[in-house]
VEXZA-316287 format. One record per atom (N, C-alpha, C, O): chain; x, y, z; atom name. Coordinates in pm, whole numbers, plus 50000, padded with zeros to 5 digits. Layout:
// residues N
['A', [X, Y, Z], 'CA'] ...
This chain:
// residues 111
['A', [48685, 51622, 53007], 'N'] ['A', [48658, 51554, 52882], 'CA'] ['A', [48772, 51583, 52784], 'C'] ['A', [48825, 51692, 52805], 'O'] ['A', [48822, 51514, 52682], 'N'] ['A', [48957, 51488, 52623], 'CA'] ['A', [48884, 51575, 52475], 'C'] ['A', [48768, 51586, 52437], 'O'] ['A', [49019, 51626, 52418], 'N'] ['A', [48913, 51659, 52311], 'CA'] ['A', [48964, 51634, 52179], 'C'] ['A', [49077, 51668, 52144], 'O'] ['A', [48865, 51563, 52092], 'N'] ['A', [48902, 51457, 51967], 'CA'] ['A', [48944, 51533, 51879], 'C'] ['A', [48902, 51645, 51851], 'O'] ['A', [49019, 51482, 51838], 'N'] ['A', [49129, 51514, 51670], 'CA'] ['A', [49063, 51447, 51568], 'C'] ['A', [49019, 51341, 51611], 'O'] ['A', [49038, 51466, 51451], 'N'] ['A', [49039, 51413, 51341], 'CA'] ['A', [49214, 51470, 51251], 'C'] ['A', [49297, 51560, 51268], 'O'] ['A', [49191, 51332, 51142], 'N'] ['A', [49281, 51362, 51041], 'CA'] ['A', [49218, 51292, 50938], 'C'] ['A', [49148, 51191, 50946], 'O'] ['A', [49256, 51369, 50822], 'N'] ['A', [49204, 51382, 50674], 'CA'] ['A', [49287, 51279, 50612], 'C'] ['A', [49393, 51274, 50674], 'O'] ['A', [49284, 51189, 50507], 'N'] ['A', [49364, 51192, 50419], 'CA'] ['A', [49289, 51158, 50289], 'C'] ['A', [49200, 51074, 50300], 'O'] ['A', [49315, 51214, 50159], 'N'] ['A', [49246, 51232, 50009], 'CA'] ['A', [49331, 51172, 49960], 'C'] ['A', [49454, 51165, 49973], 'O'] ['A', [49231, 51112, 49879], 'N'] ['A', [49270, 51048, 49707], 'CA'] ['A', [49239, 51115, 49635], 'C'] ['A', [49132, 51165, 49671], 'O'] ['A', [49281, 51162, 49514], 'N'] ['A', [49206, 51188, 49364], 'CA'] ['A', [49225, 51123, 49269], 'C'] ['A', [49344, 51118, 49238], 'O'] ['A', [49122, 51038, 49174], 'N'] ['A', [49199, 50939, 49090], 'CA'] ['A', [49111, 51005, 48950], 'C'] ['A', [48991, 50986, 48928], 'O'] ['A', [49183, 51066, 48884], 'N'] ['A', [49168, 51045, 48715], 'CA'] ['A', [49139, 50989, 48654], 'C'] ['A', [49239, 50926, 48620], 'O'] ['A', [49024, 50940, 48580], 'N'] ['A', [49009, 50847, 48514], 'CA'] ['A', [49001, 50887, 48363], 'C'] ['A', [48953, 50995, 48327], 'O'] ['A', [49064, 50766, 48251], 'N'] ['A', [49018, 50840, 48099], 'CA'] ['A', [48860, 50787, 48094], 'C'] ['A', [48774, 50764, 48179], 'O'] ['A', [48868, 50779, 47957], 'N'] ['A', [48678, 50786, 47866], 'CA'] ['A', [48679, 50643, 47933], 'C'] ['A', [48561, 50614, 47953], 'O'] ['A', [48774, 50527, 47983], 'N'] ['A', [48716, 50376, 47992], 'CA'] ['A', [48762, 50341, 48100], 'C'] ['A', [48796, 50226, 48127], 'O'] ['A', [48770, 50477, 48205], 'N'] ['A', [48764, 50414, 48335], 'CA'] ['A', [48875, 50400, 48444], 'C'] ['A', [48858, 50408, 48566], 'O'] ['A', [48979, 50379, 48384], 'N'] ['A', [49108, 50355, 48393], 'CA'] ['A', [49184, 50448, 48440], 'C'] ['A', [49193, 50557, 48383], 'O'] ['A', [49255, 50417, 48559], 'N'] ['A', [49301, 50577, 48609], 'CA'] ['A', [49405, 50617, 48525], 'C'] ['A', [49457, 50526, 48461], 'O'] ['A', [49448, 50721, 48510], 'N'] ['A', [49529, 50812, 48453], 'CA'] ['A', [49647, 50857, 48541], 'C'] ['A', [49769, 50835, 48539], 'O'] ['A', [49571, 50922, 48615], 'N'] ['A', [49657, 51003, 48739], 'CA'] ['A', [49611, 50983, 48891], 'C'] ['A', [49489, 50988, 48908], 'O'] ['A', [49688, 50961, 49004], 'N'] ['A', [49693, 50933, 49145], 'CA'] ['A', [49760, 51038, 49197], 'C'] ['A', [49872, 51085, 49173], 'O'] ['A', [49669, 51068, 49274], 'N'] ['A', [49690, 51234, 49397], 'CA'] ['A', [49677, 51193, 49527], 'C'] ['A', [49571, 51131, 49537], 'O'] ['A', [49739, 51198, 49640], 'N'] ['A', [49713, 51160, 49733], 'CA'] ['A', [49748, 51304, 49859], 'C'] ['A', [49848, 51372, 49835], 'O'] ['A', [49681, 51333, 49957], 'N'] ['A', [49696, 51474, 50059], 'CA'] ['A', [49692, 51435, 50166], 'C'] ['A', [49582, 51391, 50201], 'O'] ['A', [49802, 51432, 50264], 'N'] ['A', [49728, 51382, 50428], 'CA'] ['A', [49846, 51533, 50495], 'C'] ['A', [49962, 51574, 50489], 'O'] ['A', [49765, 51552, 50530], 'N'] ['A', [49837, 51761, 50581], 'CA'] ['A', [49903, 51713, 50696], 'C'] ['A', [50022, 51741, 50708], 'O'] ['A', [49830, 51629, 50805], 'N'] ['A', [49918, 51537, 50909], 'CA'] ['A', [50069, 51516, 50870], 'C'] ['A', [50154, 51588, 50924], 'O'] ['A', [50099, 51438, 50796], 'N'] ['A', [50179, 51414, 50710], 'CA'] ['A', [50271, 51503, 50623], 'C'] ['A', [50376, 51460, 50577], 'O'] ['A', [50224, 51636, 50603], 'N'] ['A', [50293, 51693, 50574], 'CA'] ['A', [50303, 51692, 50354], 'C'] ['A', [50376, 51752, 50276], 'O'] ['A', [50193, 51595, 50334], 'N'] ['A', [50213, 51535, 50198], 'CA'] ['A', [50058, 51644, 50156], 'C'] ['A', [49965, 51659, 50236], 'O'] ['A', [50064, 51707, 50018], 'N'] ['A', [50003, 51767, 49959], 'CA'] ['A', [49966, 51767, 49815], 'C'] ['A', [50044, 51808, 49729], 'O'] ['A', [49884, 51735, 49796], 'N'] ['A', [49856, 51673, 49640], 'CA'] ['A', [49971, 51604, 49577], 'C'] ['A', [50028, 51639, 49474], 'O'] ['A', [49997, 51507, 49649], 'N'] ['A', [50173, 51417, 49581], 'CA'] ['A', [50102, 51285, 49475], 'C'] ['A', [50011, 51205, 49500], 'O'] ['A', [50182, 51302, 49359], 'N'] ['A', [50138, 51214, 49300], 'CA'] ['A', [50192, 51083, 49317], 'C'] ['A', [50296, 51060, 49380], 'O'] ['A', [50109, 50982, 49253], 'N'] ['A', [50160, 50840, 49304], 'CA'] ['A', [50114, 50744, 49159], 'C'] ['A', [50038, 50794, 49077], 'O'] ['A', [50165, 50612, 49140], 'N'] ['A', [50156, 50579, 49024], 'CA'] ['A', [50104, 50443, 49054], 'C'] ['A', [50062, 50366, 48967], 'O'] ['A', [50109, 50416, 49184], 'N'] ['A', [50000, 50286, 49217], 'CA'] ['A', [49962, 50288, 49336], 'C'] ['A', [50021, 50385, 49384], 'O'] ['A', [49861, 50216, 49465], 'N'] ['A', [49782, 50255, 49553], 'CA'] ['A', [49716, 50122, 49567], 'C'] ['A', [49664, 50067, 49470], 'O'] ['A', [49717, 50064, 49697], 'N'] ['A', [49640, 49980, 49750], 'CA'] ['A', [49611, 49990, 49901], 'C'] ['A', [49700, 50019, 49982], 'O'] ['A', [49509, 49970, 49929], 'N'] ['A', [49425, 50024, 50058], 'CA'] ['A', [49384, 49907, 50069], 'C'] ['A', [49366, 49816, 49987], 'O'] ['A', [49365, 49920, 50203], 'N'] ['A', [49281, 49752, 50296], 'CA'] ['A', [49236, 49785, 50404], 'C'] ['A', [49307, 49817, 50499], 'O'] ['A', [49079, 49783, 50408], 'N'] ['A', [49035, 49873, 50538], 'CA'] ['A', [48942, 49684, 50573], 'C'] ['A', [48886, 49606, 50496], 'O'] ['A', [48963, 49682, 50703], 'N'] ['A', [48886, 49588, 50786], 'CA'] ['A', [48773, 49634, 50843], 'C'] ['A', [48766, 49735, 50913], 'O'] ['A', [48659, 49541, 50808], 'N'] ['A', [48518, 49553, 50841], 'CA'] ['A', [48492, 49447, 50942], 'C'] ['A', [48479, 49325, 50924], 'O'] ['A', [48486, 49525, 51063], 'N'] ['A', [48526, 49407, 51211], 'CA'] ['A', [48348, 49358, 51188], 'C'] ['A', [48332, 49270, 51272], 'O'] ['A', [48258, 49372, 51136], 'N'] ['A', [48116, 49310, 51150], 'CA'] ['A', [48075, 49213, 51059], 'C'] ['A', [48003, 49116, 51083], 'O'] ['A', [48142, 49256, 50917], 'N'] ['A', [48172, 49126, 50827], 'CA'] ['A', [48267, 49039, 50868], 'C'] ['A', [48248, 48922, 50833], 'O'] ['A', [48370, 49062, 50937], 'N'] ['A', [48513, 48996, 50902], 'CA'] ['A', [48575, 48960, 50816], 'C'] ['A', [48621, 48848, 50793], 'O'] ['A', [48586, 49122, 50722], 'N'] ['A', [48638, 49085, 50597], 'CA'] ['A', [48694, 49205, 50548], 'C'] ['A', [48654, 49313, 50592], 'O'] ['A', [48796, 49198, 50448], 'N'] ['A', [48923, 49312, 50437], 'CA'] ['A', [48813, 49328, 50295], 'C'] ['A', [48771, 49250, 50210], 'O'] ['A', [48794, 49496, 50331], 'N'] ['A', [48781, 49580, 50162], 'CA'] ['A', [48866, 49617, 50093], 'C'] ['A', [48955, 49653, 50170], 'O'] ['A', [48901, 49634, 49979], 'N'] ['A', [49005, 49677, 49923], 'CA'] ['A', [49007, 49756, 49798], 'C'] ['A', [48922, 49725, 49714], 'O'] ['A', [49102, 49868, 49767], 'N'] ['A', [49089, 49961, 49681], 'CA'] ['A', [49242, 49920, 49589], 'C'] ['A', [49329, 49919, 49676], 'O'] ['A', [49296, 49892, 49480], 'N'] ['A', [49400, 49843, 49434], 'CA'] ['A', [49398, 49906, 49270], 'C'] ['A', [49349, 49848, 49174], 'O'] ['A', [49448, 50002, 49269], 'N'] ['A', [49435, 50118, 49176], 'CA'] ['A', [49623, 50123, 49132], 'C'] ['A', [49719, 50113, 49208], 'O'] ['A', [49619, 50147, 48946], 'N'] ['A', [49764, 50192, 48935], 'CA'] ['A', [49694, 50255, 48799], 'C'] ['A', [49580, 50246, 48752], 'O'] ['A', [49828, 50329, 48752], 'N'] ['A', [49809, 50432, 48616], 'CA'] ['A', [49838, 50378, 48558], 'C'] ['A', [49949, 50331, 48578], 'O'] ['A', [49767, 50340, 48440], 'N'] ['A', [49807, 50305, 48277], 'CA'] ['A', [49958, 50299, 48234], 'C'] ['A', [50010, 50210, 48167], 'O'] ['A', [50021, 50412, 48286], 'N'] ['A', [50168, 50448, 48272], 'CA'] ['A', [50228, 50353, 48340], 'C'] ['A', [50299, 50286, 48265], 'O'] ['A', [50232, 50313, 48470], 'N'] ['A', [50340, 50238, 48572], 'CA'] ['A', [50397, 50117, 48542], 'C'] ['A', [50334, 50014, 48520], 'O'] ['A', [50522, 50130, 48540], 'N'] ['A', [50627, 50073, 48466], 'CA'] ['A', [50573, 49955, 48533], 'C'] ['A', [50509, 49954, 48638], 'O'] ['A', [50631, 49789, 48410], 'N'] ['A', [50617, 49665, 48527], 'CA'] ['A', [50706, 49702, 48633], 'C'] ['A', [50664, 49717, 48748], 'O'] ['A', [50860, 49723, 48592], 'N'] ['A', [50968, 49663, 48706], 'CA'] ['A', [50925, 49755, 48826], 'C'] ['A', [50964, 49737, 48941], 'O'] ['A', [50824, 49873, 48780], 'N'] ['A', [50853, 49967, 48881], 'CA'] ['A', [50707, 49913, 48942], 'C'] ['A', [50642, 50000, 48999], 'O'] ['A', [50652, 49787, 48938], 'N'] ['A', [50504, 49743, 49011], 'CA'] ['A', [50552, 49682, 49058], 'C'] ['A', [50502, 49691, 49170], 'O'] ['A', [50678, 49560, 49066], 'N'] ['A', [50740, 49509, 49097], 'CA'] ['A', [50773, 49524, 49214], 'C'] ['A', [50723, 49462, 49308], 'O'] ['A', [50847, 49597, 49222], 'N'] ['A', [50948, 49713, 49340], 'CA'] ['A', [50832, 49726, 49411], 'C'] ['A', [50848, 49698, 49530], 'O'] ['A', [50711, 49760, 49378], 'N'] ['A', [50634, 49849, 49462], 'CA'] ['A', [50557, 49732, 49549], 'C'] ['A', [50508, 49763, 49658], 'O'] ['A', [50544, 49570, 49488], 'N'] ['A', [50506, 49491, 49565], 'CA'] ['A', [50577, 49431, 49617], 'C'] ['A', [50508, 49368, 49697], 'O'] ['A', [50709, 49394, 49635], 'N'] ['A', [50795, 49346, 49738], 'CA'] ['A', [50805, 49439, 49850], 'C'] ['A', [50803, 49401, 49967], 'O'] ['A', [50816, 49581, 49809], 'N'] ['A', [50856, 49681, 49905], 'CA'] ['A', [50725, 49688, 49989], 'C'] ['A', [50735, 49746, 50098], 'O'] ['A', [50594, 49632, 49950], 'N'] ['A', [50429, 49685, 49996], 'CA'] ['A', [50470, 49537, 50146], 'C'] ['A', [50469, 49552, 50269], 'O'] ['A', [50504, 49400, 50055], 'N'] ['A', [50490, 49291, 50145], 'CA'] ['A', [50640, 49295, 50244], 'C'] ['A', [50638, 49247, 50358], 'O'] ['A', [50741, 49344, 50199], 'N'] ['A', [50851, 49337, 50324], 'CA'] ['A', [50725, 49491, 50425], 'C'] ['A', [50665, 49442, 50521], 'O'] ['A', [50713, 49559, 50416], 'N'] ['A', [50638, 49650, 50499], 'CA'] ['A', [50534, 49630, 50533], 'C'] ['A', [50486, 49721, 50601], 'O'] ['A', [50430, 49493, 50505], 'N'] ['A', [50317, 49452, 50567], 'CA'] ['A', [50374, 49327, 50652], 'C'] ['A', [50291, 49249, 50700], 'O'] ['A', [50524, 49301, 50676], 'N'] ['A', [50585, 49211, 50737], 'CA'] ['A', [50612, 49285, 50905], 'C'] ['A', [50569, 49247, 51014], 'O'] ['A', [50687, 49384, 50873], 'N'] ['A', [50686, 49439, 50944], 'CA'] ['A', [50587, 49524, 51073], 'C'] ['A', [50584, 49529, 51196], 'O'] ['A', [50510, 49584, 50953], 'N'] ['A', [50313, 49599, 50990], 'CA'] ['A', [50273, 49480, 51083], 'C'] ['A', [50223, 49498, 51194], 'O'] ['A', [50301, 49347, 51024], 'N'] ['A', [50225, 49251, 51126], 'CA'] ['A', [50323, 49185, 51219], 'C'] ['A', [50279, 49097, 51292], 'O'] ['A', [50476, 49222, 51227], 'N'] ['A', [50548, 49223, 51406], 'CA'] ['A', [50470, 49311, 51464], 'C'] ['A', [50379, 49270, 51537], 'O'] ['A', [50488, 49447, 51443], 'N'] ['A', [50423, 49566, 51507], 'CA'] ['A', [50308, 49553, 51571], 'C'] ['A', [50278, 49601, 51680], 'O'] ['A', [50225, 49465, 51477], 'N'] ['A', [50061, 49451, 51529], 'CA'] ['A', [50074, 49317, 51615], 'C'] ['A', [50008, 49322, 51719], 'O'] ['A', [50135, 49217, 51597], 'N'] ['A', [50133, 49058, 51714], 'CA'] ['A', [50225, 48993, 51773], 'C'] ['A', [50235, 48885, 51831], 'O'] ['A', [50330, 49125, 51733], 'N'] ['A', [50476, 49083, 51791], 'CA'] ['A', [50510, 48901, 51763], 'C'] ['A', [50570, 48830, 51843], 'O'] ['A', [50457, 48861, 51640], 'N'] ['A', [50447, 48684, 51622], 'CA'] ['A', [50605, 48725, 51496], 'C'] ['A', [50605, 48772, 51382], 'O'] ['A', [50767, 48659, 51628], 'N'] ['A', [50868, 48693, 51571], 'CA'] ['A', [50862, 48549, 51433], 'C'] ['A', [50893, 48576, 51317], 'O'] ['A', [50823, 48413, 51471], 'N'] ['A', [50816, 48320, 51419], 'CA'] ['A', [50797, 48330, 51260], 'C'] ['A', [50882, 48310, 51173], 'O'] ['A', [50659, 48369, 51246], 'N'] ['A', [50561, 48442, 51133], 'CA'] ['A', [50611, 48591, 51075], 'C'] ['A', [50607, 48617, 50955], 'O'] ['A', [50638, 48646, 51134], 'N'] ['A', [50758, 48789, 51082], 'CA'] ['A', [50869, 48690, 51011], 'C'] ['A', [50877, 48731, 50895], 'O'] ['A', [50939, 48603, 51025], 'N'] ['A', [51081, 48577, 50992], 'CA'] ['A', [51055, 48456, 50915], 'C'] ['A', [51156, 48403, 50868], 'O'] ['A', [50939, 48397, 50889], 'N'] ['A', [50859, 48352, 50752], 'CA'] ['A', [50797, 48439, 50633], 'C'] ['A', [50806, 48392, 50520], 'O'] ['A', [50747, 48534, 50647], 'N'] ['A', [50673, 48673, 50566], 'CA'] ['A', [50813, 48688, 50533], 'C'] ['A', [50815, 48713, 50412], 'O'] ['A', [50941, 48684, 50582], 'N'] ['A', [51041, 48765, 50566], 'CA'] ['A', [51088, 48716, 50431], 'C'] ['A', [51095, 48777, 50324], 'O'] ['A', [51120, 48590, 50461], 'N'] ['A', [51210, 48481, 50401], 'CA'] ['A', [51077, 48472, 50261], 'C'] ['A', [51130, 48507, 50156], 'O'] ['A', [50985, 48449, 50249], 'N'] ['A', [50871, 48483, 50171], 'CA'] ['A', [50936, 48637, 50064], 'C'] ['A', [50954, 48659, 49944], 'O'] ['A', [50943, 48669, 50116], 'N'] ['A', [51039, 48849, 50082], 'CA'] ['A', [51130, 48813, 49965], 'C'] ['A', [51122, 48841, 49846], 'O'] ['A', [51209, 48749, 50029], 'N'] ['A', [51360, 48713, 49996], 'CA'] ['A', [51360, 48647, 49848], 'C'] ['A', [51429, 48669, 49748], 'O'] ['A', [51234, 48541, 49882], 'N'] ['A', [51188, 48443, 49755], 'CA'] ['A', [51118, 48524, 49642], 'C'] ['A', [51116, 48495, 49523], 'O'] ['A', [51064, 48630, 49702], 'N'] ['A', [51008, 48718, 49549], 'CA'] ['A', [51117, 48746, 49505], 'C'] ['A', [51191, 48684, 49428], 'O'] ['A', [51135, 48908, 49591], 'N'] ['A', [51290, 48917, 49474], 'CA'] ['A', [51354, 48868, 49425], 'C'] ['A', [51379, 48923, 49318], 'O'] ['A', [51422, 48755, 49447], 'N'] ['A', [51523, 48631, 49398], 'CA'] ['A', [51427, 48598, 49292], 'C'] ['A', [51483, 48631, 49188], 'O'] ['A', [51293, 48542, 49259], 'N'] ['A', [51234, 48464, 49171], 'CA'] ['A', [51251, 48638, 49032], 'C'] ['A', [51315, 48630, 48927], 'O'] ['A', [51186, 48750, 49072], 'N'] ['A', [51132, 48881, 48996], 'CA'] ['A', [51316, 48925, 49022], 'C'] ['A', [51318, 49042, 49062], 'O'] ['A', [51415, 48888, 49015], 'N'] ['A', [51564, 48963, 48995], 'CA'] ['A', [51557, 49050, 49077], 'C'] ['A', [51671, 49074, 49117], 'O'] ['A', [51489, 49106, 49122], 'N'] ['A', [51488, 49252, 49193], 'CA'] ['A', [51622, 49252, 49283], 'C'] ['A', [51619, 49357, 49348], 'O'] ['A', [51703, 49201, 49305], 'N'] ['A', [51809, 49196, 49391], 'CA'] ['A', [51961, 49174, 49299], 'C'] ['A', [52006, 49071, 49249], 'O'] ['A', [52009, 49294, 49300], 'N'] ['A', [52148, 49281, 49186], 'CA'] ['A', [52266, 49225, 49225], 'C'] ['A', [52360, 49216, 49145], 'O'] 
C-alpha cells in the first residue's frame, strides 16, 4: 500500500472595520514560502459535480493600478501556458497568446 502525502497551503487575509482586506499572507512549506506577503490573489477551484469554477479574487486597498495591471497580464500569459500544459491545444495556446499581446499593447505595459 503507497503511502499518502498531504500538502498545506494558507491564506491570511486582514480585513479593516468594512471588510476590505488590508493585508495578504500566503504559507505553502512545500514551497518553501512562509508567511510571504502578497498584494493581490485569485484562486479558481473546479467543482467537477456542479461544473462550475469557484472563485476567491481578493487585493489590498493599497495595490497600485499599474501594479494590478502587471499582475493580470502576467496571471493570463500564465493561465496560457497552464492550458498548453493541461490540452496540449497548440492552436488555442497561440490565440490566448496573441490575446496577451493585445492587453499589454491596449494597458502600455510594453515599453
Amino acid at each position: 500500500m503507497s503511502k499518502t502525502q498531504t500538502s498545506k497551503i494558507e491564506l491570511e487575509v486582514k480585513l479593516d472595520e468594512n471588510r476590505i482586506p488590508e493585508q495578504l499572507h500566503w504559507t505553502a512549506q512545500d514551497g518553501g514560502v512562509t508567511n510571504e506577503e502578497a498584494k493581490a490573489m485569485l484562486l479558481s477551484v473546479w467543482n467537477h459535480k456542479a461544473k462550475e469554477t469557484l472563485r476567491i479574487d481578493l487585493w489590498t486597498k493599497d495595490m497600485p493600478l499599474d501594479e494590478m495591471k502587471l499582475f493580470f497580464h502576467q496571471t493570463l500569459l500564465a493561465m496560457s501556458d497552464t492550458f498548453y500544459r493541461a490540452t496540449q491545444d497548440e492552436k488555442m495556446t497561440a490565440t490566448m497568446k496573441d490575446f496577451c499581446e493585445y492587453f499589454a499593447e491596449k494597458l502600455e505595459l510594453k515599453k
